[in-house]
ZAMARGU-4260 file (C-alpha; in steps of 0.2 Angstrom, whole numbers, plus 5000, padded with zeros to 4 digits):
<rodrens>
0) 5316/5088/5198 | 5296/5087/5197 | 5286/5079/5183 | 5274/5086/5175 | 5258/5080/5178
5) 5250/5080/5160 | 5242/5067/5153 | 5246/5058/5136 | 5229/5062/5130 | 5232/5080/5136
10) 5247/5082/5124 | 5240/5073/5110 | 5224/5082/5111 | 5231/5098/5102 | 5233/5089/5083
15) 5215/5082/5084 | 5208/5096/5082 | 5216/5102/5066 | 5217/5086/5058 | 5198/5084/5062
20) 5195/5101/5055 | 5207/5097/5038 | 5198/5082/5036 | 5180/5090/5035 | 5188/5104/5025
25) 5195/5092/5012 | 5177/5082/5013 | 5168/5097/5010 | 5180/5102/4994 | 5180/5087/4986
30) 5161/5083/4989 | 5154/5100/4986 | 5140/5096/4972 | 5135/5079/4985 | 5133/5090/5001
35) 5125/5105/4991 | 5112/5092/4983 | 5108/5085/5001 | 5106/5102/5010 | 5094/5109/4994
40) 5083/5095/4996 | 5084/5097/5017 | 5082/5114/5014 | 5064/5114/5003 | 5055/5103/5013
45) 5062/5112/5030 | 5058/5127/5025 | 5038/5124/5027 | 5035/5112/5043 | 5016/5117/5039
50) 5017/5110/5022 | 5022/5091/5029 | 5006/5090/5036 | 4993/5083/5024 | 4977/5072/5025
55) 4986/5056/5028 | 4994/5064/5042 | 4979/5067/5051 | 4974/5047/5045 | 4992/5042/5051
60) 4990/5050/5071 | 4973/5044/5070 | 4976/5027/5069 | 4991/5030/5082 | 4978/5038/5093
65) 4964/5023/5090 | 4979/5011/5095 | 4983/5018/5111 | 4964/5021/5115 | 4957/5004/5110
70) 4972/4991/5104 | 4973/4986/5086 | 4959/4989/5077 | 4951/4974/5069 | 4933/4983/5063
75) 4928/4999/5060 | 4920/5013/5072 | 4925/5029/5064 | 4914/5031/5049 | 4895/5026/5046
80) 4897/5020/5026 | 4910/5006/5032 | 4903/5005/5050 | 4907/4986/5056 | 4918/4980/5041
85) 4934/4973/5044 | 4948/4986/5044 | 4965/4979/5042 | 4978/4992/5048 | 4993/4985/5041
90) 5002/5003/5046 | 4997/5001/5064 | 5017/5002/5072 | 5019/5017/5061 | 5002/5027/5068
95) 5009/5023/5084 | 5028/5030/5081 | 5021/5045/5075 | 5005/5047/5089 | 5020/5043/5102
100) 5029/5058/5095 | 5014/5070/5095 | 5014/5065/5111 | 5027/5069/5117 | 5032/5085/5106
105) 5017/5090/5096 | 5017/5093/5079 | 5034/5101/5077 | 5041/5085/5082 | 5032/5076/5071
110) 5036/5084/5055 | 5054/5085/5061 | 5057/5069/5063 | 5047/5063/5048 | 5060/5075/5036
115) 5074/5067/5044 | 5067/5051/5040 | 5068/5053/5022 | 5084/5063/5021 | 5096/5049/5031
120) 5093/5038/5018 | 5095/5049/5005 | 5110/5054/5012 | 5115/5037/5016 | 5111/5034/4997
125) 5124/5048/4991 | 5138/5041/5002 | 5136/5027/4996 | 5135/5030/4978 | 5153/5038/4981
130) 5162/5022/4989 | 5154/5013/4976 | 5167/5023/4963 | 5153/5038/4957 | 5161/5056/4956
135) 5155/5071/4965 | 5147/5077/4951 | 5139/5057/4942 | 5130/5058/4959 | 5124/5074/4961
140) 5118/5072/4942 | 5111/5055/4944 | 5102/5060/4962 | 5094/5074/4955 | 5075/5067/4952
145) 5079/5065/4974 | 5073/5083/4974 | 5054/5077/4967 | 5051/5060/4974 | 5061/5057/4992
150) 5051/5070/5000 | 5037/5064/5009 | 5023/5071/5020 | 5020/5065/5035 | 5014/5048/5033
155) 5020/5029/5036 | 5029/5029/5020 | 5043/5039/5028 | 5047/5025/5039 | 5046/5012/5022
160) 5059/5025/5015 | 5072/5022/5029 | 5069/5000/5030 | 5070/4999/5009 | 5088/5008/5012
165) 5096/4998/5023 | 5086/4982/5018 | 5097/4985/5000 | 5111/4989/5009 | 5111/4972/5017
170) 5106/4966/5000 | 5120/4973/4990 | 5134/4968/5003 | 5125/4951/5003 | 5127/4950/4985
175) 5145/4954/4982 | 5150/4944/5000 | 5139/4932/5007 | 5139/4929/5026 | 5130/4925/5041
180) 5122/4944/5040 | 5110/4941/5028 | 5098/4934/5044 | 5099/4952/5047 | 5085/4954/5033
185) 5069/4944/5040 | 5070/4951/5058 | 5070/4967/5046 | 5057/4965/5035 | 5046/4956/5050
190) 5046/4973/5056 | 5044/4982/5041 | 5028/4972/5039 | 5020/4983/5052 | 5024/4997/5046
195) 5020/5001/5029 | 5013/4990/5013 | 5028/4995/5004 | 5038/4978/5012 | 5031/4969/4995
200) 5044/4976/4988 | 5057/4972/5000 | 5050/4955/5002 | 5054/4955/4981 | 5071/4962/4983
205) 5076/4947/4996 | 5069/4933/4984 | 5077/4941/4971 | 5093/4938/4978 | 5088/4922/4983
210) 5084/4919/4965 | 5102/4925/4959 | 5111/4914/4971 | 5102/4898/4967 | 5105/4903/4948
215) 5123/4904/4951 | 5121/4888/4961 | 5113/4878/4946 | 5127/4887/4934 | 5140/4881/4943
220) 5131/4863/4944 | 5133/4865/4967 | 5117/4855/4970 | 5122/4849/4986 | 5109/4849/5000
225) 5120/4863/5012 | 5123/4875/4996 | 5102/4877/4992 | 5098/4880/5011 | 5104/4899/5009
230) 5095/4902/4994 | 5079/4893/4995 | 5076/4901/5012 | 5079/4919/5004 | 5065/4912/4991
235) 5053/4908/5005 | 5055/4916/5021 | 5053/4936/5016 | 5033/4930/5011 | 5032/4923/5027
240) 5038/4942/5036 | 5025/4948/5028 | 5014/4938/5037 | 5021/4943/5053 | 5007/4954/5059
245) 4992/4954/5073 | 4983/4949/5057 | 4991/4935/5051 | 4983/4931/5035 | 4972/4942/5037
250) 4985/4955/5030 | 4983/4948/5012 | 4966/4956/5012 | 4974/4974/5014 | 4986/4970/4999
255) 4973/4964/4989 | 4962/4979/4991 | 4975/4991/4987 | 4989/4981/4976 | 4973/4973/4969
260) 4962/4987/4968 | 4959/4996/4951 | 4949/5009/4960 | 4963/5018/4967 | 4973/5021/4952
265) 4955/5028/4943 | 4953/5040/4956 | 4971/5043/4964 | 4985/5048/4954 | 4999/5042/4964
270) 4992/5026/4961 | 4990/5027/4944 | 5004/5026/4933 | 5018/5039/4926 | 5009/5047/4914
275) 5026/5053/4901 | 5021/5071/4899 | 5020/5074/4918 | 5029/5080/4931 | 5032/5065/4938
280) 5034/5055/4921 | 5048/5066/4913 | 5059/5064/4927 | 5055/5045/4929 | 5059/5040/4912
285) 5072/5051/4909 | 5081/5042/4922 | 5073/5025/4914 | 5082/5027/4899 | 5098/5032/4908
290) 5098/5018/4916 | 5094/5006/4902 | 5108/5017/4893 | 5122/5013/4905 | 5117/4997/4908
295) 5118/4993/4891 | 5135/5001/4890 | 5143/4992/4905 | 5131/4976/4907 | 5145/4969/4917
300) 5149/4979/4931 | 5132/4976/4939 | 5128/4959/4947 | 5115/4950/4945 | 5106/4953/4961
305) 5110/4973/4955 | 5103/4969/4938 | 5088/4961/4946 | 5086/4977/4959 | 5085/4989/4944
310) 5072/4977/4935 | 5059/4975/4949 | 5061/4994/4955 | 5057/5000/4940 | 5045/4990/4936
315) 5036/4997/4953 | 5038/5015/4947 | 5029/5009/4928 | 5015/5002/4941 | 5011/5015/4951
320) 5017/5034/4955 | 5019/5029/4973 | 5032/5015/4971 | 5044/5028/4957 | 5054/5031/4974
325) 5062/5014/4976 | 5070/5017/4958 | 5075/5031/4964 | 5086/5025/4977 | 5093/5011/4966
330) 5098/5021/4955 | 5105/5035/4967 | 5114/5021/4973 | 5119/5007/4958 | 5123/5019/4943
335) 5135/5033/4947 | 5150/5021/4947 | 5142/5017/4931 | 5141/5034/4921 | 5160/5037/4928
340) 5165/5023/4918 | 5155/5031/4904 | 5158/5047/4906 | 5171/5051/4918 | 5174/5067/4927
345) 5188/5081/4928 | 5200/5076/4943 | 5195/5084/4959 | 5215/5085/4960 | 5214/5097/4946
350) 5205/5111/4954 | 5205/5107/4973 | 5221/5119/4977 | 5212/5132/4966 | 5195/5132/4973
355) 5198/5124/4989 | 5190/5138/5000 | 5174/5142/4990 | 5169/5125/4988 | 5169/5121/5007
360) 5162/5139/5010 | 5148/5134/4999 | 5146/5116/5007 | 5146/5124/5026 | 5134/5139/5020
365) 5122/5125/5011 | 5123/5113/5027 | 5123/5128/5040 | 5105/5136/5031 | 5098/5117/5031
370) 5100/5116/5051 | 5094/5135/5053 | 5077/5128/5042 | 5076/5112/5054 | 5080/5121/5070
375) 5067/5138/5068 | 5049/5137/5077 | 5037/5126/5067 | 5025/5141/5065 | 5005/5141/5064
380) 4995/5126/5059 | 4981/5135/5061 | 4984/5146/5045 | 4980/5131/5035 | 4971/5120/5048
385) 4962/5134/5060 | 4950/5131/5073 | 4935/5141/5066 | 4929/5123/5056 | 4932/5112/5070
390) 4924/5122/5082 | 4909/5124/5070 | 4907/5106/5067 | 4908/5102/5086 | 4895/5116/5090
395) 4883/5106/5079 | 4887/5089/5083 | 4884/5094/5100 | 4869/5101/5100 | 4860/5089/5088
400) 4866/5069/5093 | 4857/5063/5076 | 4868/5075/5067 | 4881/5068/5055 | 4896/5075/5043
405) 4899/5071/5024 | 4916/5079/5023 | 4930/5076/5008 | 4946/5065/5007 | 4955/5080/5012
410) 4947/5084/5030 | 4938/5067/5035 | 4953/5063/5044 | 4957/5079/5050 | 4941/5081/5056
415) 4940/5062/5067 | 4958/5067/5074 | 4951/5086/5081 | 4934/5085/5084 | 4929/5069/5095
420) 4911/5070/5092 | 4912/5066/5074 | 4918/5047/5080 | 4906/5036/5068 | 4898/5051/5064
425) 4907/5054/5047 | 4901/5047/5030 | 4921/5040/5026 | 4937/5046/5027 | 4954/5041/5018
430) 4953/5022/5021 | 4947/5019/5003 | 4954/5001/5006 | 4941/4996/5019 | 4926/5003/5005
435) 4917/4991/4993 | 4920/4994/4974 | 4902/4999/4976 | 4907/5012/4990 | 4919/5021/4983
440) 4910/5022/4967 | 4898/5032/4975 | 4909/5042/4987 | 4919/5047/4972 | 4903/5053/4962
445) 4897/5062/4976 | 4914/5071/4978 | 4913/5075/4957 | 4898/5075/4955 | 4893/5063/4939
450) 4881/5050/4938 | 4861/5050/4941 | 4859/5047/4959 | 4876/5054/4962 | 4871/5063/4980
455) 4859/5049/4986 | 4875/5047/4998 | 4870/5064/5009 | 4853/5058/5013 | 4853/5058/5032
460) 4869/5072/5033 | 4866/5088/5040 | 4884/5093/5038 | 4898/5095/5024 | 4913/5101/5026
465) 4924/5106/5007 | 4936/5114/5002 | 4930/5131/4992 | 4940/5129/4979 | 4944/5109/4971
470) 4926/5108/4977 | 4917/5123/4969 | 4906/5115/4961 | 4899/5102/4975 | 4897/5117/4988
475) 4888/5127/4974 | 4874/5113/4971 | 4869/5112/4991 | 4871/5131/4993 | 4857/5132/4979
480) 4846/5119/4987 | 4846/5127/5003 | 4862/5123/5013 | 4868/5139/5023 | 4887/5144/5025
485) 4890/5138/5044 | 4910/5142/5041 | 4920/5149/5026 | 4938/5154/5023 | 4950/5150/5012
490) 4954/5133/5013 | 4936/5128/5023 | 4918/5129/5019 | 4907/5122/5033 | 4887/5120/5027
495) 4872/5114/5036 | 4858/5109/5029 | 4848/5111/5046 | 4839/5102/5061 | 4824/5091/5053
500) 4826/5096/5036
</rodrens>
């Protein structure tokens, strides 16, 4: 009698299929709100690839491009006003990630891979929130100011986003179960250091757990030599990642000229911070009291370490608009297990029978239109960042080598990264850092026009390049002095003042 020639994998392979599927079926039921929350967010900032190209895009491939061209950049050569001085480009390995991409796909990538950058740790965040004890809907609910302040344009930030997430990962586990993983953390933040200034904060949260394990320590009177190594190196060494760039101490210039520098929060808002009766601040505050609420309510079922994580996070969204995010994640993370307690949910055994189908169907349908958004062509860039101004610029530059460009905060950078001949030929660009507190003074008077002398700064230009409408008023005064229209449409307004005038 023959044997059958059928593998045990063969014969088994048949019931992994359907308990595969029940599983993602009972997943997508019971996690509905989670997975609809997700996909909504995906789904906004997919559904205009355009829209996730902004100036510090153009600053981020710039710098990339610079990198690849003529190493890392210790002195300026793009702009005339800050000609020479020392630039210290603390975001160079995040230039180069994202220069490496254009690369290699163009913009489409780019912007792709820039959303997905900011959605796995958001989504990393939500599961996380659920094995921590939050309900479905305590996570949606607390998540919800995700949909404002995860989102990011192109720019080095979204890398930032992804290292703060699993750096408080390691963090939390570290907290509740200390091990030999906790090393994990400086590799991480040594790298984090090159990528975005935002590793301040990480470098805090390290020492911060440093802090709460040597307090324990001192608590539980365990003075011994061994016991203080662990903690006192979590006090010490993240400040010394931070230092783990080509600039050495250098790099503590770059902090102090933007941590440091009440300029920026004068004349950038996300600088500046949360104003209550603002888009950013209801949210933000909303959540603030939220969290002081169940805090307050369950001051026990957070750690130290956790407690500490809420403290210094929000006390970086109080500082500056720019830094709200990392309370965000914290509290996406720390407090739906927090409100269940308070306020627990309906059991999801209640209605899951009864509503089994719809739920998944509205999971899937939530999911399936976020990969449609993701997958589709990117579209135009030229219907918000055409040719016709770039090509107008270049025409000039060109055929006058003494020519040079005055162009806004919007386009400087757009302008270095299209048009090669405005390399040093542009008054400043986006890099407020590298600008004196005298410099920026007068950049920003020139660009709102106030002050005296407040357009002494385009003596020597022949060409500015506006946008019609924030800048209205500064295209109107040249256009009466005499500057023709070179290049207009909507977003562009090219004018030239003319060749020996």
């Amino acid at each position: 009698m023959g044997v059958a020639a059928v593998s045990p994998r063969a014969e088994a392979s048949p019931g992994l299929l359907p308990r595969a599927r029940d599983r993602l079926l009972a997943v997508a039921s019971e996690d509905t709100l989670p997975i609809v929350f997700f996909a909504t967010v995906a789904s906004i900032w997919l559904m205009d690839l355009v829209g996730g190209l902004a100036a510090d895009s153009w600053l981020t491939l710039l710098g990339g491009r610079e990198v690849v061209a003529h190493g890392i950049p210790h002195r300026d050569t793009l702009t005339v006003v800050s000609h020479g001085k020392e630039w210290v480009d603390q975001q160079w390995l995040s230039q180069l990630f994202f220069y490496g991409l254009f690369r290699v796909g163009g913009l489409g990538l780019v912007v792709r891979v820039n959303d997905a950058l900011f959605l796995i740790p958001l989504a990393l965040c939500l599961v996380s929130a659920r094995r921590r004890g939050g309900s479905p809907s305590r996570v949606a609910l607390i998540a919800l100011p995700a949909l404002l302040f995860t989102g990011t344009f192109v720019r080095a930030q979204a890398l930032s986003q992804l290292l703060f997430v699993l750096l408080l990962f390691l963090l939390l586990a570290e907290s509740r179960r200390p091990s030999r993983r906790i090393v994990l953390a400086f590799p991480l933040l040594a790298l984090w250091a090159n990528l975005h200034g935002a590793v301040v904060i990480g470098a805090a949260l390290t020492a911060a757990l440093g802090a709460a394990e040597l307090g324990r320590r001192v608590r539980v009177r365990h003075w011994s030599a061994q016991a203080l190594v662990r903690p006192v190196a979590l006090l010490v060494v993240p400040w010394l990642c931070v230092l783990a760039t080509p600039y050495g101490f250098g790099v503590l210039d770059y902090y102090r000229s933007t941590i440091g520098n009440s300029q920026l929060a004068t004349y950038i808002t996300e600088w500046r911070s949360p104003a209550f009766y603002s888009v950013w601040g209801v949210p933000f505050y909303l959540l603030a009291f939220v969290a002081v609420f169940l805090v307050g309510r369950r001051p026990r079922r957070l750690n130290a370490f956790e407690l500490l994580a809420l403290g210094l996070t929000l006390g970086a969204g109080l500082l500056a608009v720019r830094s709200i995010v990392w309370f965000i994640y914290a509290c996406t993370i720390l407090l739906p297990a927090l409100a269940e307690d308070v306020w627990p949910a309906r059991s999801a055994a209640a209605f899951r029978d009864r509503d089994r189908v719809l739920r998944s169907c509205a999971a899937v349908f939530s999911v399936g239109l976020a990969v449609v958004f993701f997958a589709r062509p990117m579209g135009s860039v030229a219907a918000r960042w055409p040719d016709g101004p770039a090509a107008a610029v270049s025409r000039v530059l060109r055929a006058d080598p003494q020519a040079k460009v005055i162009a806004n905060d919007k386009y400087a950078d757009w302008l270095l990264f299209r048009v090669p001949e405005t390399r040093g030929r542009v008054a400043f660009d986006g890099r407020w850092e590298i600008l004196s507190h005298a410099q920026m003074t007068r950049a920003m008077d020139f660009l709102f026009p106030q002050g005296a002398s407040w357009d002494r700064i385009s003596d020597g230009y022949r060409l500015l390049v506006l946008d019609p409408h924030r800048d209205a008023k500064l295209a109107g005064i040249f256009r009466s002095r005499g500057w023709h229209v070179l290049y207009r449409d909507d977003r562009f307004v090219v004018l030239d003042r003319g060749r020996g005038r």
